[in-house]
ZATORSE-40911 format. One record per residue (C-alpha): residue number from 0; residue in one letter; x, y, z. Coordinates in steps of 0.5 Angstrom, whole numbers. Layout:
<recs>
REC  keza  mitor      x      y      z
REC   NUM      A      X      Y      Z
...
</recs>
This chain:
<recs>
REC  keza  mitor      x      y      z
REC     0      X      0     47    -53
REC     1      X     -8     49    -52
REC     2      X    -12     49    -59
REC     3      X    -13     55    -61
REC     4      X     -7     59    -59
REC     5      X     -2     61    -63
REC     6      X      5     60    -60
REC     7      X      7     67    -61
REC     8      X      1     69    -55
REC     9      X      4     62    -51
REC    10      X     12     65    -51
REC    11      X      9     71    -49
REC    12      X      6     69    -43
REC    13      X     12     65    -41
REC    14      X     16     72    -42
REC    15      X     12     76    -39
REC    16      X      9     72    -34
REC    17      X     15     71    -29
REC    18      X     14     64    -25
REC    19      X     17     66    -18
REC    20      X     12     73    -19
REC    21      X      7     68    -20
REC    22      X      8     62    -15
REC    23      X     10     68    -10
REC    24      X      4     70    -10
REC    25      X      1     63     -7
REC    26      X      7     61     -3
REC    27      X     12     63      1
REC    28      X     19     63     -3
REC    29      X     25     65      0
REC    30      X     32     65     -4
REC    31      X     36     59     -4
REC    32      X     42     60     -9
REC    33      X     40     61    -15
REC    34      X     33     59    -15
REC    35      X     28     59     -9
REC    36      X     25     55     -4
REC    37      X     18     53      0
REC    38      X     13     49      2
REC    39      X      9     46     -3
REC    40      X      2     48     -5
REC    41      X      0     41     -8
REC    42      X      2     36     -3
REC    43      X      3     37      6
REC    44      X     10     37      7
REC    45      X     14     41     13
REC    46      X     20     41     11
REC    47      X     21     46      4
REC    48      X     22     41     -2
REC    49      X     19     46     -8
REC    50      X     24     49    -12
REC    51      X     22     55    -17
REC    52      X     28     56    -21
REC    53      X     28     64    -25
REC    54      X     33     63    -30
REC    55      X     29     56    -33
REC    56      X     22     59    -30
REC    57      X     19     52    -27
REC    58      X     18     49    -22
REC    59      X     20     42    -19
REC    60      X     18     39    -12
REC    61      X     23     33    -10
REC    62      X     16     31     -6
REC    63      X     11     29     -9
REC    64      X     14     30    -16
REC    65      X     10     37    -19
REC    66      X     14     40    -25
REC    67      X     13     44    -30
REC    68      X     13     52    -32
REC    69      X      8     57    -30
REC    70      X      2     56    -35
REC    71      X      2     49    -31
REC    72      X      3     52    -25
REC    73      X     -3     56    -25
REC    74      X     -8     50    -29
REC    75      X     -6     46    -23
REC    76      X     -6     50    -17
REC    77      X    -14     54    -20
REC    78      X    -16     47    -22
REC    79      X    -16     50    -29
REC    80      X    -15     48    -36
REC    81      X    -11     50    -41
REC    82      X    -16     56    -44
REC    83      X    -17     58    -37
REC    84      X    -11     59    -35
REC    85      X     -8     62    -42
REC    86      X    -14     67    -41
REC    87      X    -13     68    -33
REC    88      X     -5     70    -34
REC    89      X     -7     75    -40
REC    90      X    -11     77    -36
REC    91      X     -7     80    -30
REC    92      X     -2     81    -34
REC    93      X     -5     86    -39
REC    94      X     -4     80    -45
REC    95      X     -9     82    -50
REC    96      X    -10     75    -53
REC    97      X    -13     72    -59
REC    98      X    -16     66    -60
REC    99      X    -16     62    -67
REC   100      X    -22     58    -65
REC   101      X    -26     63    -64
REC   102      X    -29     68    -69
REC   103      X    -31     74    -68
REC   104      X    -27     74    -62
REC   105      X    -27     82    -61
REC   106      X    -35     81    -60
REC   107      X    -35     76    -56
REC   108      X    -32     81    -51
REC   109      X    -36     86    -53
REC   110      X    -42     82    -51
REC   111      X    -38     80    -44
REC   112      X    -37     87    -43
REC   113      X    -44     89    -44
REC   114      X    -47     83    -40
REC   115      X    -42     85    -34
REC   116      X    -45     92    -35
REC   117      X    -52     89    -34
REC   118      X    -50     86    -28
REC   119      X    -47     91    -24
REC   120      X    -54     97    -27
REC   121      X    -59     91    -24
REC   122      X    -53     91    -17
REC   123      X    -54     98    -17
REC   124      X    -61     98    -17
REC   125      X    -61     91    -11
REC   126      X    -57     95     -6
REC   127      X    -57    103     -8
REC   128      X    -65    105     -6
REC   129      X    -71    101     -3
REC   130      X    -74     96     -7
REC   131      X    -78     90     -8
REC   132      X    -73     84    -10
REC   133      X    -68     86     -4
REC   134      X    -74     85      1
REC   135      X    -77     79     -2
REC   136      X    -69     76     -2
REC   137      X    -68     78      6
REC   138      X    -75     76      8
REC   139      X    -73     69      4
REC   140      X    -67     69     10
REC   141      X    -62     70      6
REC   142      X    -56     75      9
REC   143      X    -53     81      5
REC   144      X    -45     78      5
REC   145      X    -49     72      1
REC   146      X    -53     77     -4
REC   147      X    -46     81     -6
REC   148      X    -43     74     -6
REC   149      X    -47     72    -12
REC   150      X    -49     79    -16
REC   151      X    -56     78    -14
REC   152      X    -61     85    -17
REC   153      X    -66     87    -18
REC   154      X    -70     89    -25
REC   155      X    -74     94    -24
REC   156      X    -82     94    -28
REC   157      X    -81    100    -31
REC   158      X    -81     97    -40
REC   159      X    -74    101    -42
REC   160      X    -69    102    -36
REC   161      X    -64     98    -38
REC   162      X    -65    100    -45
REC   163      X    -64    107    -44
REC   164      X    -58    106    -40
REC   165      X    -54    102    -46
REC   166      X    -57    107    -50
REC   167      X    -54    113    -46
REC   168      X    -48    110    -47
REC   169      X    -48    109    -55
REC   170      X    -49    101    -54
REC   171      X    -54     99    -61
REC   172      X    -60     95    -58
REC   173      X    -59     91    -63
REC   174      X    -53     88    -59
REC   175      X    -57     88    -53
REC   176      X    -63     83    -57
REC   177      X    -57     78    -59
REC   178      X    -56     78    -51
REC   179      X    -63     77    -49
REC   180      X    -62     84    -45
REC   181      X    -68     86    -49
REC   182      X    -74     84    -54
REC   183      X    -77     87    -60
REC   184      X    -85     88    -62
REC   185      X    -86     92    -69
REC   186      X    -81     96    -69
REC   187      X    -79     98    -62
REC   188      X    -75     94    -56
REC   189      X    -76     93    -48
REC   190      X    -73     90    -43
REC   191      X    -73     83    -43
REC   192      X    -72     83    -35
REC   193      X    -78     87    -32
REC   194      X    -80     87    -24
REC   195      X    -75     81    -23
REC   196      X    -69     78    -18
REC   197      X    -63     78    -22
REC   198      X    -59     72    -22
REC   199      X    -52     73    -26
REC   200      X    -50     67    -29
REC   201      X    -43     66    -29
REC   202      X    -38     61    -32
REC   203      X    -31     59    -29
REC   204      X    -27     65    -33
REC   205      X    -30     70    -29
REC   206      X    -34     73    -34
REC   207      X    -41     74    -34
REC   208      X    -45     69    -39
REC   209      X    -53     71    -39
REC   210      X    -58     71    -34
REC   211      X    -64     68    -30
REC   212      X    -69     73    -27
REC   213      X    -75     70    -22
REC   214      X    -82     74    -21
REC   215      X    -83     78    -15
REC   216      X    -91     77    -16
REC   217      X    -96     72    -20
REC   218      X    -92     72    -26
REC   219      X    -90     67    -31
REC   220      X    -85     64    -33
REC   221      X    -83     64    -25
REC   222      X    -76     64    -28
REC   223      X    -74     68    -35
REC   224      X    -67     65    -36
REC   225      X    -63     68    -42
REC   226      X    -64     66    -50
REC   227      X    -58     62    -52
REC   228      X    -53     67    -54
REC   229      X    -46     67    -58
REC   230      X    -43     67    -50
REC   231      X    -49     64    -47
REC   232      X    -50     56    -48
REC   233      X    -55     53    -42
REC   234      X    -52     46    -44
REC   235      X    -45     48    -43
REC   236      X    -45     51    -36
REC   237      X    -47     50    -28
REC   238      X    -50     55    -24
REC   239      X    -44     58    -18
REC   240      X    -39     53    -20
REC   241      X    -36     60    -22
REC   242      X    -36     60    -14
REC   243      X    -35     53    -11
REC   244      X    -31     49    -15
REC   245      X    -25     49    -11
REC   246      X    -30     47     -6
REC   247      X    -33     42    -10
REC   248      X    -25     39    -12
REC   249      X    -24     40     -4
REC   250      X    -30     36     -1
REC   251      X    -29     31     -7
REC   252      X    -36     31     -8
REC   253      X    -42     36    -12
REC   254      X    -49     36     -9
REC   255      X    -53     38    -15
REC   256      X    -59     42    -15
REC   257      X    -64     45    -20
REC   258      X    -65     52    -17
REC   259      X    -60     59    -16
REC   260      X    -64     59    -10
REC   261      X    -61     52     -6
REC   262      X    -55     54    -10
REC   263      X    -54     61     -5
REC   264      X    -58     58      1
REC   265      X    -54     52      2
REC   266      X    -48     56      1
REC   267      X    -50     61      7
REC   268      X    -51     55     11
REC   269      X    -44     53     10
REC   270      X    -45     48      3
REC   271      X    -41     51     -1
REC   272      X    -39     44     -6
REC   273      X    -45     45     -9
REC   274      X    -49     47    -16
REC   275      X    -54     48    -20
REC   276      X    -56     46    -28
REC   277      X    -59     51    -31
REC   278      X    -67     50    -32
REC   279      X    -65     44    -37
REC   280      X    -65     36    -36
REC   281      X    -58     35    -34
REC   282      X    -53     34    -40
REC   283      X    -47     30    -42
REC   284      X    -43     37    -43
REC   285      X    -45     39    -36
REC   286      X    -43     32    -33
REC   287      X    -36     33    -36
REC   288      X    -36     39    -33
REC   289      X    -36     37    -26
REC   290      X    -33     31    -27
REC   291      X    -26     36    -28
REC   292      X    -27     37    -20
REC   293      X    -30     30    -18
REC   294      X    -32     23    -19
REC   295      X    -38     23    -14
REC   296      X    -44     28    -15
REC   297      X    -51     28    -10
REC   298      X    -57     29    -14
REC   299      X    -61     33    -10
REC   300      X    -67     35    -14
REC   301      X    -74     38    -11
REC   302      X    -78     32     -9
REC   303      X    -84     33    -13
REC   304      X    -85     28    -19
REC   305      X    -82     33    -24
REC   306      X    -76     34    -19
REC   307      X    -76     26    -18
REC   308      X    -76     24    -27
REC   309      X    -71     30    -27
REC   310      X    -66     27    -22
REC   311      X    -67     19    -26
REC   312      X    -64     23    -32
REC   313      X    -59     27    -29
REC   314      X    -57     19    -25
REC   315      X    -57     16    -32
REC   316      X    -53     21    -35
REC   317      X    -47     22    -30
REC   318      X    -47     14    -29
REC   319      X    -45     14    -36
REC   320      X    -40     19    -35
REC   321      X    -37     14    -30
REC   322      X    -38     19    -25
REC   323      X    -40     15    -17
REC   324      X    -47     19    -17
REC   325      X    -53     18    -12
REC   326      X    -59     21    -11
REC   327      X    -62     25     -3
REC   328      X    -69     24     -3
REC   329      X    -71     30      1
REC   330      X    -75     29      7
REC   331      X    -78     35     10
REC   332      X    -79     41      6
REC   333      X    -80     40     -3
REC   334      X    -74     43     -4
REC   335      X    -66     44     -1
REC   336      X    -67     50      0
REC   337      X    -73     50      5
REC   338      X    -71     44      8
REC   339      X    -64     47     10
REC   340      X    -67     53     12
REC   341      X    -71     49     17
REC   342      X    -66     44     19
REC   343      X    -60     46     19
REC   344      X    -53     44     15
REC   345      X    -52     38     20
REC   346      X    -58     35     18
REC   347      X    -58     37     11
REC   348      X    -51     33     12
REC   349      X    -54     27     14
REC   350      X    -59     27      9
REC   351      X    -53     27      4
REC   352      X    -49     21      8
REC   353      X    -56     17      7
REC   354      X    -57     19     -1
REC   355      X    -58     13     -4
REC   356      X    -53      9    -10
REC   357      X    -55      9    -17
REC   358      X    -58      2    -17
REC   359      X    -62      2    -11
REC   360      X    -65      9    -13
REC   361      X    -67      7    -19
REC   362      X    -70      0    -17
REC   363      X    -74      4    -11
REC   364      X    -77      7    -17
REC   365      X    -79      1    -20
REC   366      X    -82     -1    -13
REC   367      X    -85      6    -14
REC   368      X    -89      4    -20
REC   369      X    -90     -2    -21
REC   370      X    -95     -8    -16
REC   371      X    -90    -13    -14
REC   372      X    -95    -16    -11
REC   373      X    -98    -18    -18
REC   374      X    -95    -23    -23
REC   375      X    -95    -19    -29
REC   376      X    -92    -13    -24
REC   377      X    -87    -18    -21
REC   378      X    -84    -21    -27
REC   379      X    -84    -13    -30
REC   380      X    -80    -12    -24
REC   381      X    -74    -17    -25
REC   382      X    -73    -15    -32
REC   383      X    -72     -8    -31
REC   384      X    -68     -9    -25
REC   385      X    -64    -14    -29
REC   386      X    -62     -9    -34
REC   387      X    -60     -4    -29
REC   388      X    -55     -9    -24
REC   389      X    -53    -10    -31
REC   390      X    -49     -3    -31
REC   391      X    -46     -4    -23
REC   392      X    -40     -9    -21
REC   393      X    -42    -16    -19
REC   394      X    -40    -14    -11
REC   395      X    -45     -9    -11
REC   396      X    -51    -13    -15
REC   397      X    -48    -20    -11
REC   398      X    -52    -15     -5
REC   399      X    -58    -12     -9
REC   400      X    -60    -19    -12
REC   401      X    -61    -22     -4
REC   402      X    -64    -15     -2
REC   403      X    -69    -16     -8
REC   404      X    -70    -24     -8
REC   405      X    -71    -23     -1
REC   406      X    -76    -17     -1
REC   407      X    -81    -21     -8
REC   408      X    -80    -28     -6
REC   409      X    -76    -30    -13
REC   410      X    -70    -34    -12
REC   411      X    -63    -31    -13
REC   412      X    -62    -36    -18
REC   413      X    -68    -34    -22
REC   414      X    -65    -26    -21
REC   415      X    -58    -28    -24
REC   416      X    -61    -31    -30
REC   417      X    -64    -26    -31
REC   418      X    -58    -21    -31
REC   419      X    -54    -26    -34
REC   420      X    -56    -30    -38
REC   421      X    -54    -38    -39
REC   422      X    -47    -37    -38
REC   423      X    -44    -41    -31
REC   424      X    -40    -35    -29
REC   425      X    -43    -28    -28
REC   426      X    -39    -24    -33
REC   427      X    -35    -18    -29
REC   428      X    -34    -12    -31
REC   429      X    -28     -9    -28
REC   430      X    -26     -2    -30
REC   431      X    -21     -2    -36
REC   432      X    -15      2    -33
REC   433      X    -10      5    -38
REC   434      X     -3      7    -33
REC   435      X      0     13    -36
REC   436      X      8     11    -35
REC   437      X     10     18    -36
REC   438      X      5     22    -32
REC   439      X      5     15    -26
REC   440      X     -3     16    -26
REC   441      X     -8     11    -28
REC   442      X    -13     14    -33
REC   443      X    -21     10    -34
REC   444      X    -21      9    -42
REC   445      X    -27      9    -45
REC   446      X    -31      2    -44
REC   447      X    -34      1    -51
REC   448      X    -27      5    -54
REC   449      X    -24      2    -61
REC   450      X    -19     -3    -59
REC   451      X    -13      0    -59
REC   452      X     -6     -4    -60
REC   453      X     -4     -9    -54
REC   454      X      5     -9    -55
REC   455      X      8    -15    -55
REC   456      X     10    -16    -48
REC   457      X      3    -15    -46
REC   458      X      2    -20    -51
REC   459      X      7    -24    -47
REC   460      X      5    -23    -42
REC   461      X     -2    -25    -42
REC   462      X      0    -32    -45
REC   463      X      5    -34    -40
REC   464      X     -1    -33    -35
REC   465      X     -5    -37    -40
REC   466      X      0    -43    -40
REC   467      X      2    -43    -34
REC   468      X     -1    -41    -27
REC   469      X      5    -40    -24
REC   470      X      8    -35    -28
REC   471      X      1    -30    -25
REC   472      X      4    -28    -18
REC   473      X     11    -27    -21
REC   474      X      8    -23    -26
REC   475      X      3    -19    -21
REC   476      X      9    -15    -19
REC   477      X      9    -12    -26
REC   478      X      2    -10    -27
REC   479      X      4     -3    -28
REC   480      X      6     -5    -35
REC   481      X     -2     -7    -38
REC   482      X     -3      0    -42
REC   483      X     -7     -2    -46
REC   484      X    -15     -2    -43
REC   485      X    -16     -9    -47
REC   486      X    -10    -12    -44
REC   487      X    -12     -9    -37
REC   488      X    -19    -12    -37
REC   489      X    -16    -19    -39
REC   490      X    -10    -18    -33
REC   491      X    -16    -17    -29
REC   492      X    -21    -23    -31
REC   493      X    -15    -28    -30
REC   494      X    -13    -25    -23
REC   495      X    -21    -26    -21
REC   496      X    -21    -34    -24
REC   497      X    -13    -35    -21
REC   498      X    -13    -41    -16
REC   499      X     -5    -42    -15
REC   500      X     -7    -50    -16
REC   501      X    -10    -50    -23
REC   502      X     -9    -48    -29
REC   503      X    -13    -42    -31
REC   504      X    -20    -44    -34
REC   505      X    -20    -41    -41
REC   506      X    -27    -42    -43
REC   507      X    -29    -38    -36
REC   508      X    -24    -33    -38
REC   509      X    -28    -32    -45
REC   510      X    -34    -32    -42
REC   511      X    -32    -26    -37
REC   512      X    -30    -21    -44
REC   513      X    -33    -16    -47
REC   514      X    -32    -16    -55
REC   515      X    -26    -11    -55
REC   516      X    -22    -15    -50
REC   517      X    -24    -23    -53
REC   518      X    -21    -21    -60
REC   519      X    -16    -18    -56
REC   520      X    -16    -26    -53
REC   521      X    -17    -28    -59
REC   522      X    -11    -25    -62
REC   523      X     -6    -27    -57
REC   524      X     -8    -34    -56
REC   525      X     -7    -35    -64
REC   526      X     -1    -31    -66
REC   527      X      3    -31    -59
REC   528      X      7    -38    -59
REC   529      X     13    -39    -54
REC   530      X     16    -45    -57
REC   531      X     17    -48    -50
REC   532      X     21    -43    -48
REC   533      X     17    -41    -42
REC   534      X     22    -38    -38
REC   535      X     26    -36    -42
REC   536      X     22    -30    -45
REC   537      X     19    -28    -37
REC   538      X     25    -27    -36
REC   539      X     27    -23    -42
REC   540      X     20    -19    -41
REC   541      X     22    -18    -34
REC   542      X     28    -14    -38
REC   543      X     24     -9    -41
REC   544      X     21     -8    -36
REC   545      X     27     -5    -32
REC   546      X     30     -3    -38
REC   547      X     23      2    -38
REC   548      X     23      4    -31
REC   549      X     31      6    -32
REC   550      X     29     10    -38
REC   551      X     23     14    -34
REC   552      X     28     15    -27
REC   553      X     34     17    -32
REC   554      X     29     23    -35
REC   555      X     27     24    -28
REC   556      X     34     26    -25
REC   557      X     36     30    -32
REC   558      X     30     34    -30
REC   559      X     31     35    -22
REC   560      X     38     36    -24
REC   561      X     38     42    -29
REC   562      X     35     46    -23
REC   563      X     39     44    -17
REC   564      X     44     49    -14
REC   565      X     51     47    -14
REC   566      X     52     50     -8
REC   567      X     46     50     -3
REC   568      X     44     43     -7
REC   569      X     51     40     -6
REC   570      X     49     33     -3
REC   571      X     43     33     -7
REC   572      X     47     33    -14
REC   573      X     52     28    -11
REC   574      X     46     23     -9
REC   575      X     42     24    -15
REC   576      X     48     24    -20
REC   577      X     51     18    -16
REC   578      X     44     14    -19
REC   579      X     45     17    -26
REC   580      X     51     15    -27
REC   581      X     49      7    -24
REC   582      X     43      8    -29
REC   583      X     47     10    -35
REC   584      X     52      4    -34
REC   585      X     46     -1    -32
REC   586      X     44      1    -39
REC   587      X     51      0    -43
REC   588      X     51     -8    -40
REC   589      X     44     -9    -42
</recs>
């Protein structure tokens, strides 16, 4: 259950919130006994193997396995997580919900509520009557469907228009000040926001969070954003995500910007996996926040030096965050809006296409830099890139140390010195992979985690490799079983080293480990002793194996079983019964 939830509000919602209302809403059910029937909204399929029980309130599909009830239902379909979809049910369902997390949750919504009024007074003021901001935004190329798409307004120059209009509705300005909706001098408040576009910003729940308004003159700042505030943190949200996450979640890429304006102008022109950060350096909170919808990020940042120093820092941080960035250097135009108003989506695309990986961008800025052509400027080069073909796997360093020993003349021998070191084996940094046996998903664990406890058969298994190669590709089958990151990583290493005629090179092993995975060696070379039994326990590790892989399907017919209608699902039941009742004996002779 989601943190701060109480369980009352949870059973509440599954209640209240029938799961074939729910899931109807999204796909075609049609009766089938006691349950109901369509086409799975998760995986394509033809023929209808999704099932929707009322009596039991889940969901099953026999084709690609999704289970679960109807807060999963909805985390799952929207891409939400669990506080989302808590929220978005109560919601629609007139749930009022409160969350133990939060203090002063019933301000919290006050002040949503007062920033949605904002939104909607600086709309009306936009669209209702001829104004500055309209004409600039149009003349900027920018269509009316697109403006309503993203709330666009308008603050106009008078000094207290919004804070008459809150007072007239009884709201204290002193609210409105926490917000950022107005500022104070001696005494007296005035709108913050004066001759302005508006830019609501609003987070993925739908509710309003604060504001960015640009200049319509020679004022300064150019862009005024909102103050941080009880709902408003820069460093935990992105621009339009509100808007392209399900986008972004489908293309399997985000294009990151730094503006509101090449978020919308690239919408319009049918980018629409796209964001912005807002008017910060990109934070690790932000790169979490996308990494939910994707691995890949195209950093697209203005093309001038600060966007360029940006764009370095923004690579760094989702590099560390594991996702797969790039950077679009921008061609035509300082910016993406500009160039894309100019060229094209197509083009634009092809930009994107040619966007260059985290270390060939940052070694093209070292070349930016540094006088390669000068021997202090040469050696300066090779250190830092050294520390950054550091970070990448050794295939993609294998190509960039040719690349560079080619284009400075220094040998590749002299490169992977400095890389790594003395060691006769360049160390291979293969993701560490945790296998999640109840979920069958494969997770990336963190590179410089705690060591976690490796099981004995892991430990088992890992030493029979190391007494005898041959046990490797007998055991290959079975790599499902490395749970544990450390145990993985060591897997990994004696796969890369196994040549089916020589035993495994230990030293060589040790050399390709990181600290958390050689003590996690060091600890199974001297405690795991087989006695000369080699065969014996492989094939007792083998019976675990299966005997888990039993334990898994049995809970998963139990499952499909409990939903089945004995009528329609006849042959169904029959077939599936039949297997667990093949299973439950080959546990009683085990």
């Amino acid at each position: 259950m989601g943190a701060g939830y109480s369980d009352n509000i949870v059973e509440e919602i599954k209640s209240r919130c029938n799961i074939v209302d729910v899931i109807g809403r999204h796909v075609s059910l049609k009766k089938a006994g006691n349950n109901y029937k369509g086409v799975c909204p998760f995986h394509n399929e033809k023929t209808p193997s999704f099932v929707v029980s009322d009596a039991k309130q889940i969901f099953t599909c026999f084709g690609c396995g999704a289970t679960g009830d109807v807060i999963e239902f909805v985390q799952k379909y929207n891409n939400l997580d669990f506080h989302e979809s808590i929220e978005k049910l109560a919601g629609e369902y007139g749930i009022e919900i409160k969350s133990a997390s939060f203090e002063a949750e019933g301000k919290k919504a006050s002040f949503y509520e007062i920033n949605r009024e904002a939104a909607a007074f600086f709309y009306r003021n936009f669209t209702k009557k001829a104004n500055p901001a309209y004409d600039y935004m149009i003349k900027r190329g920018l269509e009316p469907a697109t403006l309503k798409k993203f709330g666009i307004g308008y603050a106009d120059e008078e000094w207290d228009s919004l804070l008459n209009y809150f007072l007239d509705k009884g709201v204290k300005p002193e609210l409105l000040l926490e917000l950022g909706l107005v500022s104070e001098s001696k005494g007296k408040f005035y709108d913050k926001f004066r001759d302005r576009v508006m830019f609501p910003i609003i987070n993925t729940r739908g509710k309003v969070i604060g504001f960015g308004g640009r200049t319509l003159h020679d004022g300064t700042p150019k862009y005024l954003n909102s103050p941080e505030s009880p709902v408003f943190s820069k460093k935990n949200n992105l621009y339009g995500l509100n808007l392209t996450r399900q986008d972004i979640n489908k293309e399997n890429y985000a294009i990151l910007v730094e503006g509101y304006m090449d978020v919308i102008s690239l919408y319009q022109h049918g980018i629409r996996n796209v964001s912005a950060s807002l008017g910060t350096a990109l934070t690790e909170n932000q790169a979490a926040m996308l990494k939910r919808y994707t691995d890949h990020i195209v950093l697209s940042y203005d093309a001038d030096s600060a966007g360029q120093a940006a764009a370095a820092r923004g690579l760094d941080i989702l590099h560390k965050t594991g996702c797969k960035v790039k950077v679009l250097h921008v061609t035509d135009g300082k910016d993406p809006d500009e160039f894309i108003k100019k060229n094209g989506k197509e083009k634009f695309l092809k930009l994107v296409n040619e966007a260059m990986p985290f270390a060939e961008y940052k070694i093209h800025l070292l070349k930016q830099r540094l006088d390669i052509g000068t021997t202090e400027g040469s050696v300066t080069f090779l250190q830092e890139a050294a520390h950054i073909l550091k970070d990448v796997s050794p295939v993609e360093a294998d190509i960039y140390i040719k690349k560079i020993a080619k284009e400075t003349k220094i040998s590749e021998g002299a490169i992977r010195l400095e890389i790594y070191g003395n060691n006769n084996s360049e160390p291979i940094r293969t993701p560490q992979i945790v296998h999640n046996l109840e979920s069958g998903r494969r997770h990336s664990a963190e590179k410089n985690g705690p060591v976690k406890t490796v099981s004995m058969l892991e430990k088992h298994l890992i030493r029979l490799m190391l007494l005898k190669s041959s046990f490797v590709p007998r055991i290959k089958p079975y790599d499902w079983v490395f749970v544990n990151p450390q145990a993985f990583t060591i897997y990994e290493m004696i796969l890369s080293i196994y040549n089916d005629d020589e035993e495994i090179d230990i030293k060589k092993l040790e050399d390709s480990l990181e600290q958390d995975e050689l003590r996690a060696l060091t600890d199974i070379l001297d405690n795991v002793h087989l006695a000369d039994k080699e065969e014996q326990v492989y094939q007792d590790c083998v019976i675990r194996i299966e005997e888990a892989r039993m334990a898994k399907r049995e809970r998963e017919i139990i499952k499909i079983l409990s939903i089945l209608d004995d009528e329609i699902d006849k042959d169904k039941i029959e077939e599936l019964t039949k297997e667990l009742m093949e299973i439950q004996k080959a546990k009683k002779r085990g």
